[in-house]
C-alpha positions in Angstrom: 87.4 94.8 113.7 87.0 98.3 114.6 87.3 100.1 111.7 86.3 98.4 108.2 88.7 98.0 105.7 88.3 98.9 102.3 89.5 95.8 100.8 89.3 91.7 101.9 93.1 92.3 100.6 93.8 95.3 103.1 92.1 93.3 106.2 94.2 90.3 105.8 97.7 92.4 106.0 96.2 92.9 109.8 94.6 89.3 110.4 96.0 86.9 112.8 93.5 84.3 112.6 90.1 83.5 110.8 86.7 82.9 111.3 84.9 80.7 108.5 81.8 79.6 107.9 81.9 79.4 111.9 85.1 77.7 112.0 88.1 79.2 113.6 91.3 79.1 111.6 94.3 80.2 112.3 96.4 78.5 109.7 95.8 80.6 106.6 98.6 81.9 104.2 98.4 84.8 101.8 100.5 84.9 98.6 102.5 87.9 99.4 104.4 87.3 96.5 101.3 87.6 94.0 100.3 90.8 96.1 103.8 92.4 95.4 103.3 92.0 91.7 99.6 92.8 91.3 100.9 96.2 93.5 104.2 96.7 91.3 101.9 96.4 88.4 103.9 93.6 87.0 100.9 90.4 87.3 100.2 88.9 84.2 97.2 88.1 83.0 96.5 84.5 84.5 97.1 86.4 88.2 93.4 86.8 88.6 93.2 83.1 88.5 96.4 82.6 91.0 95.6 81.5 94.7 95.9 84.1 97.1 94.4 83.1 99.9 94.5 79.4 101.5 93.1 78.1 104.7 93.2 75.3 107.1 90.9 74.4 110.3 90.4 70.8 111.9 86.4 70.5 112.4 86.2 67.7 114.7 88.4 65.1 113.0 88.2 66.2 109.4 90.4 68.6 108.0 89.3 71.2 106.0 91.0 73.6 103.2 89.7 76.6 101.1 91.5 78.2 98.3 90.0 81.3 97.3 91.8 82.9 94.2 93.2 86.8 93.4 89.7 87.6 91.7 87.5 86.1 94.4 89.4 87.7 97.0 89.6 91.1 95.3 85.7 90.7 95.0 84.7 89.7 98.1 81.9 92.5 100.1 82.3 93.6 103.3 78.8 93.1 105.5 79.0 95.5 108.4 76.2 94.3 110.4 78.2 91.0 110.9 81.3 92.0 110.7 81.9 89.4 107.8 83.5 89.2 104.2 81.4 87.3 102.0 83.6 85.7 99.4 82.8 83.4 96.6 84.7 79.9 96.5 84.4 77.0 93.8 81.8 75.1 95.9 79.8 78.0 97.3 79.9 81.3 99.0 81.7 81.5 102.5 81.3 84.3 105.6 85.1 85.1 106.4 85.9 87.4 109.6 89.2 88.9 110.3 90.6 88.8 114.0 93.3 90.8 115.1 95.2 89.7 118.1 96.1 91.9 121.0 100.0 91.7 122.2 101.8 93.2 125.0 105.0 92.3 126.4 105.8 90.3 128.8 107.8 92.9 130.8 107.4 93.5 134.3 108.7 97.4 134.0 106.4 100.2 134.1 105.8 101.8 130.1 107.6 105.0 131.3 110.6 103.4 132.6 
């Protein structure tokens, strides 16, 4: 990424696929719905504890998942020299990078047309 975010929360609103621990992941899901409350000031107190953030990679045959909760996610720093997130899960700490894919249309006429 370009520019570091100031939050794991605020990168992911931009994120189109993952990086972790290595693997590439583009199956992830964020609980937008969580995010609307904790935002609207409505979350209760068991939010912190709610996932937020859930991924899925194949590494060679095996599937893997992560879960990482509202707290860990809201937690997680932000190393510049790598360009990672390092975020603690319920097993161990992970190194998460954010990709941001580049689109164009598929449109054969000139931008100014």
């Amino acid at each position: 990424m370009s520019t570091s975010p100031h939050s794991l929360i605020e990168a992911l609103v931009t994120t189109d696929m993952l990086e972790i621990d290595g693997l590439h992941a583009w199956q992830f899901s964020v609980d937008n719905e969580l995010l609307a409350q904790v935002s609207a000031g409505s979350a209760n107190a068991d939010s912190q504890n709610r996932p937020l953030l859930q991924i899925e990679c194949i590494d060679g045959r095996e599937r893997r998942h992560w879960q990482f909760s509202l707290a860990a996610v809201s937690a997680a720093r932000f190393d510049a020299a790598s360009d990672t997130w390092h975020l603690a899960g319920q097993d161990a700490e992970h190194q998460l990078k954010c990709f941001a894919a580049i689109s164009a249309d598929n449109s054969d006429e000139p931008d100014d047309a």
